[in-house]
C-alpha positions as YAML, in Angstrom:
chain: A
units: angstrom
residues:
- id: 1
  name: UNK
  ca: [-76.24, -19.34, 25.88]
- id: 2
  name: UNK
  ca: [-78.53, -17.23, 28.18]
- id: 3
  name: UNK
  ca: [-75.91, -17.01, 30.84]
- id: 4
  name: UNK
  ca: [-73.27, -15.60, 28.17]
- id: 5
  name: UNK
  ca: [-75.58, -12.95, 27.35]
- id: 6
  name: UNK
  ca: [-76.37, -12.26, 31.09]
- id: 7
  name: UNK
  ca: [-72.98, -11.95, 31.28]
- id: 8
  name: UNK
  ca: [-71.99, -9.84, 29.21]
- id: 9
  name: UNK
  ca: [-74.87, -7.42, 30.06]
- id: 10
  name: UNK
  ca: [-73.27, -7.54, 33.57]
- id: 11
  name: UNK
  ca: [-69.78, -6.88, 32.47]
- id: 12
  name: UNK
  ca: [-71.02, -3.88, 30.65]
- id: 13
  name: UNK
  ca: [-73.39, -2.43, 33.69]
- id: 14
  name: UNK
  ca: [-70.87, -2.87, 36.11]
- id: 15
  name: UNK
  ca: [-67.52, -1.56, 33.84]
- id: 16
  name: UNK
  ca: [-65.80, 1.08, 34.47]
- id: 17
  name: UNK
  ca: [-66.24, 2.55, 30.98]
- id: 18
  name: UNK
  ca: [-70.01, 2.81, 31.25]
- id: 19
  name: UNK
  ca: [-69.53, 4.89, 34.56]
- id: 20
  name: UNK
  ca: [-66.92, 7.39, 32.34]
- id: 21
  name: UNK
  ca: [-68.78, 7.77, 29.70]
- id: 22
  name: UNK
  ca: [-71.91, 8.89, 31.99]
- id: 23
  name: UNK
  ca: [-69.27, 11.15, 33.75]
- id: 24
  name: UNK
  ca: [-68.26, 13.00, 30.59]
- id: 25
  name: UNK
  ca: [-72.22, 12.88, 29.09]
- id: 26
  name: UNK
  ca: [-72.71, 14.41, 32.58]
- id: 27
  name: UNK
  ca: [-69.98, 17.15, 32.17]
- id: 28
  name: UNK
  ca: [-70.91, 17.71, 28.42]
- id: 29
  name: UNK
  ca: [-74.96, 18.36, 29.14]
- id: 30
  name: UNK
  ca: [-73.38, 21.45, 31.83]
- id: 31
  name: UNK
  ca: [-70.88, 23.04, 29.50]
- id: 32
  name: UNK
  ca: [-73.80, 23.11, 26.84]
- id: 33
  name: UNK
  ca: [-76.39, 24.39, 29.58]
- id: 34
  name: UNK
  ca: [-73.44, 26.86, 30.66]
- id: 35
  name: UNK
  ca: [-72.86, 27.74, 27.20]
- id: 36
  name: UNK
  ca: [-76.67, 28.28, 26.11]
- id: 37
  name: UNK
  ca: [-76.93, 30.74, 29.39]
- id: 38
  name: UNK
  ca: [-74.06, 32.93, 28.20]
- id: 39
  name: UNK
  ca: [-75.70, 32.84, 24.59]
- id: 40
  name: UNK
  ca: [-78.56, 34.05, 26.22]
- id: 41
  name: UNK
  ca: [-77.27, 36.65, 28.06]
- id: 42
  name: UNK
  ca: [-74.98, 38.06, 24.57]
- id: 43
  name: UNK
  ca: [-78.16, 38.36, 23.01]
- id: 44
  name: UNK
  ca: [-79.32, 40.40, 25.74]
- id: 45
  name: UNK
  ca: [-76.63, 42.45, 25.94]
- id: 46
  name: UNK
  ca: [-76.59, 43.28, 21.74]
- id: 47
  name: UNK
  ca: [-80.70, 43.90, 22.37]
- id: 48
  name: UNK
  ca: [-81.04, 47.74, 20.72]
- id: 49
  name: UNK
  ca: [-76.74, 47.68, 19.41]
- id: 50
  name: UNK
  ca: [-75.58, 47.01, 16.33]
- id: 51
  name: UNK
  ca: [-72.95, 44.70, 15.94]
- id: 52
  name: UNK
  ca: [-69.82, 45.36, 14.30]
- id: 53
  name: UNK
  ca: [-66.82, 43.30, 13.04]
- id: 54
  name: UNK
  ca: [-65.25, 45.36, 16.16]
- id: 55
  name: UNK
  ca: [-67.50, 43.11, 18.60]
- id: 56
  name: UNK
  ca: [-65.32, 39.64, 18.75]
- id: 57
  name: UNK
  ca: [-62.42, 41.91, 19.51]
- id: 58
  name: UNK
  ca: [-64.04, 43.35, 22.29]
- id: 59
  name: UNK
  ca: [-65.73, 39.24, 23.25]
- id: 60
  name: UNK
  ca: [-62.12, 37.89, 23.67]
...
């Protein structure tokens, strides 16, 4: 019974889905750092401007 488990804990260690999902954890945790650094730099920008319904126009 111990083996099976050991086994299993192996298969899922060594799989090829562990190592994607850590790949697209990896890619998600940049976009959101990327994201949070323009976010901070928007708030910067809008520092002393008031913000109109104008401004997504002029964001896209």
């Amino acid at each position: 019974m111990l083996n099976l488990i050991r086994a299993d804990f192996y298969k899922a260690i060594h799989g090829k889905v562990l190592k994607v999902c850590f790949l697209m954890m990896t890619g998600w945790i940049f976009l959101c750092a990327y994201a949070q650094k323009a976010t901070i730099g928007m708030r910067e920008y809008l520092v002393g401007t008031e913000v109109s319904a104008n401004y997504w126009d002029s964001f896209f």
